[in-house]
DRENLO-129919 format. One line per 4 residues: their letters; for each residue x, z, y of N, C-alpha, C. Coordinates in Angstrom, 2 decimals. Each point is the difference from the previous one (the first is absolute). Example, Ala and Ser with C-alpha at 12.3 -4.5 7.8 and 13.67 -1.06 7.14 Angstrom:
as = 13.19 7.80 -5.69 -0.89 0.00 1.19 0.90 0.00 1.20  -0.35 -0.72 1.05 0.82 0.06 1.19 -0.77 0.73 1.09
END
This chain:
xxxx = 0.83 0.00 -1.19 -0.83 0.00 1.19 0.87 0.00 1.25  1.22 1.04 -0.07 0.90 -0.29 1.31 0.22 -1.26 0.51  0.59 -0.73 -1.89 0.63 -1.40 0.55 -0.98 -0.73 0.74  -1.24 -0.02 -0.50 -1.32 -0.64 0.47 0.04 0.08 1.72
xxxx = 0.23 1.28 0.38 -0.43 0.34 0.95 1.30 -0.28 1.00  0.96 0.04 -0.13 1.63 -0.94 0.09 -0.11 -1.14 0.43  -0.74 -0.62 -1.05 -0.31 -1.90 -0.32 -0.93 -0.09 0.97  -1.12 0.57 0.31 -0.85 -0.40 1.04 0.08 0.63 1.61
xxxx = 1.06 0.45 -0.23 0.52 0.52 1.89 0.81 -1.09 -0.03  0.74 -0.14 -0.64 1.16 -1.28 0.07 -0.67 -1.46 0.67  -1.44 -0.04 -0.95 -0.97 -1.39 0.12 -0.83 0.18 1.51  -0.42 1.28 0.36 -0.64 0.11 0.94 0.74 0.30 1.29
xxxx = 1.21 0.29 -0.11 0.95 -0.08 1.30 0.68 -1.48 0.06  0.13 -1.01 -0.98 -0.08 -1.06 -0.05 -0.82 -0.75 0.93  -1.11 -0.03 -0.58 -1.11 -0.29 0.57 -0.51 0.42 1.61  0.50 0.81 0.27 0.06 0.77 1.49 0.80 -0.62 0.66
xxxx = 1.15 -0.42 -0.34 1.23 -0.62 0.46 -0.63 -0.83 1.67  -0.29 -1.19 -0.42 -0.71 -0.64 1.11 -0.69 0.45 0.62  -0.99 1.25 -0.17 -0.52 0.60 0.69 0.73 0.87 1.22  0.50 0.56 -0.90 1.41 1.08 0.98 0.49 -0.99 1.17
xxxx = 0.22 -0.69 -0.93 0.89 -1.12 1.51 -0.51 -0.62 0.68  -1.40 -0.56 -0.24 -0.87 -0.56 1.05 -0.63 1.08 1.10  0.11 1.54 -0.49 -0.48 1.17 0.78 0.80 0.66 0.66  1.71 -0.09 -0.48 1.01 1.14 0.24 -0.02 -0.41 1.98
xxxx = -0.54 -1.05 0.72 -0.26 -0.08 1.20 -0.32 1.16 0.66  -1.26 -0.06 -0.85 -1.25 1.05 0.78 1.14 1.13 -0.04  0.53 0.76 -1.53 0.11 1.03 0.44 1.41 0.28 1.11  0.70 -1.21 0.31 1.45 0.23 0.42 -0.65 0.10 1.39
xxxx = -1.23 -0.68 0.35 -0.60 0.03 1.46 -0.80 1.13 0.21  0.09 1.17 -0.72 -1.22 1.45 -0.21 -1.13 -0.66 0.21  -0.54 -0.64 -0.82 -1.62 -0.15 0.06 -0.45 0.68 -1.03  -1.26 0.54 0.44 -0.57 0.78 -0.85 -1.05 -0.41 -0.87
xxxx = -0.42 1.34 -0.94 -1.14 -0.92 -0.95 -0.64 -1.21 0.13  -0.98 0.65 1.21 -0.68 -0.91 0.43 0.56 -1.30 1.04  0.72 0.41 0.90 0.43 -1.56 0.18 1.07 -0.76 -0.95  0.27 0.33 -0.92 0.61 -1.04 -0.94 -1.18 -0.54 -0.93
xxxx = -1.37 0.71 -0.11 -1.41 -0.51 -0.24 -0.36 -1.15 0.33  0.14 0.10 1.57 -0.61 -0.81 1.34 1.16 -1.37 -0.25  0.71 0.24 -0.45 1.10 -1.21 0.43 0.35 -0.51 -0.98  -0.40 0.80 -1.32 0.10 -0.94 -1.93 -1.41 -1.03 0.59
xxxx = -0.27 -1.16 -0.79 -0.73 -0.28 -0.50 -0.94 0.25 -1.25  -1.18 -0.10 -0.11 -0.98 0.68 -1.19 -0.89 1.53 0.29  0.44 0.40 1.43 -0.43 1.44 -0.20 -0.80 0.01 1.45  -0.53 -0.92 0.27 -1.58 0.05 0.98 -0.46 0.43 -0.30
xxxx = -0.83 0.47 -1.00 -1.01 0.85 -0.41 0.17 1.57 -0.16  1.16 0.14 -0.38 0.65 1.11 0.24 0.31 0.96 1.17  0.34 -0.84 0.95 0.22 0.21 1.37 -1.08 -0.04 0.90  -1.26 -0.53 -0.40 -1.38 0.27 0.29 -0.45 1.05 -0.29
xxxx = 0.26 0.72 -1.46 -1.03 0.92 -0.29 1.28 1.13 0.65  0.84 0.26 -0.16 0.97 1.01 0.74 -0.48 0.39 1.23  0.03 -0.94 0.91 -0.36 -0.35 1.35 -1.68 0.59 0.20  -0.52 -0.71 -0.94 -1.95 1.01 -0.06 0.35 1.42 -0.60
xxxx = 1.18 0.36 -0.32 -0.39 1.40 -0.85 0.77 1.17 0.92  0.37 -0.66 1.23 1.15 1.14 0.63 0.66 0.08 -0.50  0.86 -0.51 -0.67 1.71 0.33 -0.87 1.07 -0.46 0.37  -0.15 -1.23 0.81 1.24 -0.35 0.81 0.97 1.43 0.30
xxxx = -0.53 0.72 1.01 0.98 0.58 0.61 0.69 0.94 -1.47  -1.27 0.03 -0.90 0.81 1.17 -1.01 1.61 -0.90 -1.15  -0.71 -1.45 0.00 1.28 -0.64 -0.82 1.07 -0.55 1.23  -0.46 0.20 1.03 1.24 -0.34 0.66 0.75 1.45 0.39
xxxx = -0.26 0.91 -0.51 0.72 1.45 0.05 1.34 -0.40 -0.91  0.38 1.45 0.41 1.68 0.07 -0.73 -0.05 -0.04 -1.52  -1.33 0.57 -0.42 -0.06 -0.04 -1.47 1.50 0.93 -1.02  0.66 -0.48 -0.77 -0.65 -1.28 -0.70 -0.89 0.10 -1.02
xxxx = -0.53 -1.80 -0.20 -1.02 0.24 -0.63 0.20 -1.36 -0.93  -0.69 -0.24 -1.35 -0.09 -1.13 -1.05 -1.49 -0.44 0.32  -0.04 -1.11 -0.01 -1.64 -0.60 0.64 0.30 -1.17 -1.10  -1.31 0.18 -1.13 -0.06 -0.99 -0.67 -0.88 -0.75 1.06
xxxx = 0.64 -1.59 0.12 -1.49 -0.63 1.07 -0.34 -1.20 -0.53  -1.17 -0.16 -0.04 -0.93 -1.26 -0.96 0.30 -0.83 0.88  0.04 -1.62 -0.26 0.07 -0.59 0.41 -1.42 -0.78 0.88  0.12 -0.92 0.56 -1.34 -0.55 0.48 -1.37 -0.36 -1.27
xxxx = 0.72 -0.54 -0.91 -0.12 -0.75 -1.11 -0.82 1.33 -0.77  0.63 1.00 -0.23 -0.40 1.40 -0.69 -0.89 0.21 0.89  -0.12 -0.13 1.23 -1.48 0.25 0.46 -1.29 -0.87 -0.20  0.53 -0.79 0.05 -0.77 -1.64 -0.82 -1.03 0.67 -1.26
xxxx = 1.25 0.76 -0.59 -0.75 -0.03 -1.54 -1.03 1.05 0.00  -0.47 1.01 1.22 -1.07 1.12 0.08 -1.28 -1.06 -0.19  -0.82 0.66 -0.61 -1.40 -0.07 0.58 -0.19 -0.72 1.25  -1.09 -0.88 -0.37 -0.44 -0.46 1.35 -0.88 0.82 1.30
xxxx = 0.27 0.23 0.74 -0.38 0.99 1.13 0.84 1.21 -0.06  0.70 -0.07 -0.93 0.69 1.58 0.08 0.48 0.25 1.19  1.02 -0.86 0.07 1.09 0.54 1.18 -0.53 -0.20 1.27  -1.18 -1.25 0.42 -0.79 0.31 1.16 -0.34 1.20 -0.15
xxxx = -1.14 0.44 -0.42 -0.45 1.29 -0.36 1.02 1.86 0.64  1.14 -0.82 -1.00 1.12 1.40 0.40 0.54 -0.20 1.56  0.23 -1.01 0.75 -0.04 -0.37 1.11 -0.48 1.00 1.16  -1.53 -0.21 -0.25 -1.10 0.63 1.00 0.72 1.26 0.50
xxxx = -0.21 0.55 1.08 0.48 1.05 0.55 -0.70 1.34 -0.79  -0.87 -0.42 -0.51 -0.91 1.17 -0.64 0.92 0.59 -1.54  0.55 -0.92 -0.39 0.68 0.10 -1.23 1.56 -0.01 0.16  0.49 0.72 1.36 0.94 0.09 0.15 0.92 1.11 -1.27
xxxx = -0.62 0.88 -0.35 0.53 1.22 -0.66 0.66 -0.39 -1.08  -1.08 -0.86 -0.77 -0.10 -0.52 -1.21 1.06 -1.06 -0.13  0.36 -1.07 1.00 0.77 -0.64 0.44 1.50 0.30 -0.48  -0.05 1.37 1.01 1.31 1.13 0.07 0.75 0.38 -1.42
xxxx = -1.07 0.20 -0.56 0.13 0.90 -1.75 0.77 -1.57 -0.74  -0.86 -0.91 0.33 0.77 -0.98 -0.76 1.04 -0.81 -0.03  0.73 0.03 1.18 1.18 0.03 0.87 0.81 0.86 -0.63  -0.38 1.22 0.58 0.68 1.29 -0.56 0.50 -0.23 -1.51
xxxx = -0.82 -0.24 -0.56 0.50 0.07 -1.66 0.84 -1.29 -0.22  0.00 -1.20 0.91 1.34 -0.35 -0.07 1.41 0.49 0.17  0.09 1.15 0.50 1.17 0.43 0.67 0.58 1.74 -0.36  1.36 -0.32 -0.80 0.25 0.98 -0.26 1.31 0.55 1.15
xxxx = 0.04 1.69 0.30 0.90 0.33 0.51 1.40 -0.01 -0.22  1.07 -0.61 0.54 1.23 0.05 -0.28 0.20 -1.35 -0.64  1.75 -0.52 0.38 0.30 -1.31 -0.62 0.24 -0.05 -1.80  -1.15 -0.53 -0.42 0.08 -0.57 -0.99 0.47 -1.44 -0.68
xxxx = 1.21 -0.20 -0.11 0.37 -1.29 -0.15 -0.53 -0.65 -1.62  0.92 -1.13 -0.35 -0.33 -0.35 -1.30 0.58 0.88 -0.71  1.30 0.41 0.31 0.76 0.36 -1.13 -0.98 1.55 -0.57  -0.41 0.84 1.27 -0.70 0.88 -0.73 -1.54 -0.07 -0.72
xxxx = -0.61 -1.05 0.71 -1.00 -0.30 -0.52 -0.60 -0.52 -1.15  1.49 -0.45 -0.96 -0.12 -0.10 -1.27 0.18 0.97 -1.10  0.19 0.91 1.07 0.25 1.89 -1.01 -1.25 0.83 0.06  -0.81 -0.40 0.63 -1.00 0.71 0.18 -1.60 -0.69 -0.49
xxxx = -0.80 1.12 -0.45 -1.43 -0.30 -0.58 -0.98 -0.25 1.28  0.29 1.22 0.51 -1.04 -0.04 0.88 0.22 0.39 1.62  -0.33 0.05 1.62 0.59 0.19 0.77 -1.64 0.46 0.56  0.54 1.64 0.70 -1.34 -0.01 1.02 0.27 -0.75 0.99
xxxx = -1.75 -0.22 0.49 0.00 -0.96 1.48 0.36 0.92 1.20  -0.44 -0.40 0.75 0.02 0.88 1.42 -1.65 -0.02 -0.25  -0.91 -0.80 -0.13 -1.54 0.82 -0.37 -0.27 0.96 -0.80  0.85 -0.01 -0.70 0.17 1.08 -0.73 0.13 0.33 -1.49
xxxx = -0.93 -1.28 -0.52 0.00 -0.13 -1.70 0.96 -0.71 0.07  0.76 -0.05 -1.54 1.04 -0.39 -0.95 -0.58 -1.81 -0.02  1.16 -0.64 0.15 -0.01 -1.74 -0.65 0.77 0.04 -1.29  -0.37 -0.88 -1.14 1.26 0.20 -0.89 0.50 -1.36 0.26
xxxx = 1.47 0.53 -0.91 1.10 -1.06 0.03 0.16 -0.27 -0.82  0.52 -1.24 -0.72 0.12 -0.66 -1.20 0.43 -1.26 -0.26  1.02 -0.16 -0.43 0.38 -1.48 -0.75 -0.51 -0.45 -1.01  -0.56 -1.14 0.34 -0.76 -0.77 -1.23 0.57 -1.42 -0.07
xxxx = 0.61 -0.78 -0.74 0.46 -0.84 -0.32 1.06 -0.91 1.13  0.78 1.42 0.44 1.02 -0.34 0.85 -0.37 -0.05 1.21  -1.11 0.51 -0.06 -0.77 -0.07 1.59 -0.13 1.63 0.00  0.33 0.30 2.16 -0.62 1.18 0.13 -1.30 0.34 0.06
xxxx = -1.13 0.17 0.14 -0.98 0.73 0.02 -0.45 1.16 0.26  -0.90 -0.03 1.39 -0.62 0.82 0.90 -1.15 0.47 -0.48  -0.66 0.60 -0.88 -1.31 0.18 -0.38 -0.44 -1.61 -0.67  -1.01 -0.69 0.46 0.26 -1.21 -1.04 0.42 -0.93 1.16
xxxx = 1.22 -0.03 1.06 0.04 -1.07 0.83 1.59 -0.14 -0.23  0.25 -1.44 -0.15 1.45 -0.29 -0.16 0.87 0.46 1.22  1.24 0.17 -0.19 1.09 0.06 1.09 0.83 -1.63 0.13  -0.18 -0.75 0.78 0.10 -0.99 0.20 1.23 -0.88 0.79
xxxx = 0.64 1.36 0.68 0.95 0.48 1.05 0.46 1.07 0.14  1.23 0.55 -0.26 0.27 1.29 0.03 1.48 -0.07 0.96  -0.22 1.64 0.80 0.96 0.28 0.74 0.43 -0.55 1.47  -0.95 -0.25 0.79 0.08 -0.94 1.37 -0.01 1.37 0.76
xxxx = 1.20 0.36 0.45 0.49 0.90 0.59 -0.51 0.15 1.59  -0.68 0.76 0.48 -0.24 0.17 1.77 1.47 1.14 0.26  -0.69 0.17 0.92 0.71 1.32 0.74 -0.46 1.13 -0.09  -1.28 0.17 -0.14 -1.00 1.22 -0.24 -0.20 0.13 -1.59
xxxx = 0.46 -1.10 -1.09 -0.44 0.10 -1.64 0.24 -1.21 -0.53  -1.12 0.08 -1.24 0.77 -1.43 -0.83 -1.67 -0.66 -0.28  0.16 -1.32 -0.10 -1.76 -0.60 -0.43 0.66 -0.46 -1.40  -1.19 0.04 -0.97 0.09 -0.74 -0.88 -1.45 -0.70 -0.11
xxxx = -0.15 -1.63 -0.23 -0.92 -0.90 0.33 -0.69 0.43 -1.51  -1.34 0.08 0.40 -0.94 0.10 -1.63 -1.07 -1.04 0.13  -0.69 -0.85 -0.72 -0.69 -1.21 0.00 -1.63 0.72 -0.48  -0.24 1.34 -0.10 -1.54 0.02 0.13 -0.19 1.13 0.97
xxxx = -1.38 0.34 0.88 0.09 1.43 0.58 0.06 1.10 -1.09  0.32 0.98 0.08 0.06 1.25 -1.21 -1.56 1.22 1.26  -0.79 0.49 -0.66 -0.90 0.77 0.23 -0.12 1.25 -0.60  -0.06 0.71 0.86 -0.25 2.04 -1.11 -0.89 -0.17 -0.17
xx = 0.16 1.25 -0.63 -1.75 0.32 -1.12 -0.57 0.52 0.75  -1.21 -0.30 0.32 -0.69 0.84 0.81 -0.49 1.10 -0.81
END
């Protein structure tokens, strides 16, 4: 299982490679979570619901912090009306919680994130962690991108939204 787990940091810092270097900008320029958000491509939707949920100012804090963040595409795949719906100012809270449970406290990179089962959010319940066929895995949402370093933490890109239990 070590070697396993050896073999797939090796594959997934691989795989990061281009990422790192298409990002190591942002972080040599201190941009933070969120404006290295604003300035990737894929994460409009993201930067919408942040922006409706009051969180800007909290991910552009000193942190640090690990923000799994769905892509546009992962918002694609909700329910139809959902994310209008979570939008509304009325459903700001709810908004918050699901945000929140993207985001755990402190830099979590790849290398540790393949040692670990499970990580509390900052909402507060547990996500688990898991490799499944060389892939990381967020609860059931792939890691797609790992390790895009800010100044305030680290993103790793996941391709569905992840939701707590209510």
């Amino acid at each position: 299982m070590k070697k396993f787990g050896i073999a797939m940091l090796a594959a997934l810092l691989l795989a990061s490679v281009s990422t790192q270097q298409a990002h190591a900008d942002h972080h040599k320029d201190g941009k933070n979570i969120v404006e290295t958000a604003v300035a990737a491509d894929g994460f409009d939707t993201l930067v919408a619901a942040v922006k409706a949920a009051d969180l800007v100012e909290v991910l552009s804090s000193k942190g640090p912090f690990t923000v799994f963040a769905p892509t546009d595409e992962a918002f694609a795949k909700l329910p139809k009306g959902t994310l209008e719906t979570l939008l509304k100012p009325e459903n700001k809270e709810k908004l918050q919680a699901i945000l929140k449970y993207h985001v755990v406290a402190g830099k979590v990179t790849a290398k540790k994130v393949v040692n670990l089962s499970e990580a509390k959010t900052v909402q507060g319940s547990p996500i688990s962690i898991a490799v499944k066929d060389g892939t990381v895995m967020i609860n059931d949402a792939k890691v797609v991108k790992a390790d895009i370093m800010t100044s305030n933490g680290v993103i790793h890109v996941i391709d569905k939204v992840i939701l707590p239990k209510e």
